[in-house]
N, C-alpha and C positions, 0 to 999 in steps of 0.2 A: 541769457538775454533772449538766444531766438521763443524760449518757451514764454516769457513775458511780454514778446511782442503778438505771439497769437492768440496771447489770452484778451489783449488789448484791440484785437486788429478781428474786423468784422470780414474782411478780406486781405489776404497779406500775399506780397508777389516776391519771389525770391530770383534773384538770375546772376550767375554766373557770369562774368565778363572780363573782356581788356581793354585799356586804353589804346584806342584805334587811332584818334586824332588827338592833339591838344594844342589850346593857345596858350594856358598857364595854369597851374594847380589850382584848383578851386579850393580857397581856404573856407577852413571849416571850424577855424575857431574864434570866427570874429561875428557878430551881429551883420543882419543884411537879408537881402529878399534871396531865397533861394530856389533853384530850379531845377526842376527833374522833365523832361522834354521827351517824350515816347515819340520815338517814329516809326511809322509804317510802309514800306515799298513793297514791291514788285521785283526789284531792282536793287538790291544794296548800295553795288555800284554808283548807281547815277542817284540817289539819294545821298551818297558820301559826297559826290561831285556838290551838291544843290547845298549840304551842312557846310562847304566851302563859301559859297557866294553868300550864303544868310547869314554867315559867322562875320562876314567883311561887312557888312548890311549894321549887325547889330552893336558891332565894334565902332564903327562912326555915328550911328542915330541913336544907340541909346550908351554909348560908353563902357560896354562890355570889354573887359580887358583880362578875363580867364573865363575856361571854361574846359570840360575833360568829355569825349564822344566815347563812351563805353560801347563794346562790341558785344553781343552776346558771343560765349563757348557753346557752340549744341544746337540744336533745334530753341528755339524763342518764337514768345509770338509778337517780338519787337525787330526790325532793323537795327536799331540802336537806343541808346539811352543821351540824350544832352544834358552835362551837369554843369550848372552853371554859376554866382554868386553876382549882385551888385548891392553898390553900398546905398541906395535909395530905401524907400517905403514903396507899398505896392502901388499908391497914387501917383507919386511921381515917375516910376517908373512906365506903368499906366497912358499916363501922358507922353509921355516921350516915344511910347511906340505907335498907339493908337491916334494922335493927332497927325503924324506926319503921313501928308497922300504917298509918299512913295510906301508906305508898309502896303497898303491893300495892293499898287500898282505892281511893288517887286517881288516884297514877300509872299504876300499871297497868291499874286497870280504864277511865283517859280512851283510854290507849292501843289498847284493844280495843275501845270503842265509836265511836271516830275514822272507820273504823278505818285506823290508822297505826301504820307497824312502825319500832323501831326499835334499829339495829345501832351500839352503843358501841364505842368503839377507846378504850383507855386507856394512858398510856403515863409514865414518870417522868422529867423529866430531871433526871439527878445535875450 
């Protein structure tokens, strides 16, 4: 498999890791918009603290109700990994984060005072 994903993959990231946090197993055998969430800190620590309050954040505004925080093992050039599933499309989903003022007021701004960066990968499986 790994040799058919590089033949496929114009860059391909590999990492080792554990489950550091979780709210509930990200199921992976059901259709759904899916998330892979790269974060970057200074701080592990106080980035874990911040995947706290955004995890609570995303569980009431957008109805996230699983989701698995992968640690890397080793040296990474990640803090962590956010793996996440909802049962929407990428528009509704969309909506529900991007129309509400509190995303730019809480999410965004916990994000900048962290400070911790963070790179979404969103993906659907039909």
């Amino acid at each position: 498999m790994l040799d058919a994903l590089h033949e496929a993959s114009a860059d391909l990231h590999i990492m080792t890791a554990r489950c550091r946090k979780c709210i509930a197993d990200v199921d992976k055998t059901s259709q759904g918009l899916f998330l892979f969430n790269y974060f970057v800190a200074d701080d592990r620590e106080v980035a874990l603290e911040l995947w706290d309050h955004l995890a609570g954040w995303y569980a009431a505004e957008t109805g996230l109700d699983n989701s698995t925080l992968l640690e890397p093992i080793g040296d990474a050039d990640y803090a962590f990994v956010n793996h996440a599933r909802w049962d929407v499309g990428l528009v509704r989903f969309a909506l529900h984060q991007f129309t509400k003022p509190s995303f730019r007021s809480y999410v965004l701004a916990n994000l900048l005072v962290s400070p911790t960066g963070s790179m979404p990968v969103l993906y659907h499986r039909a």
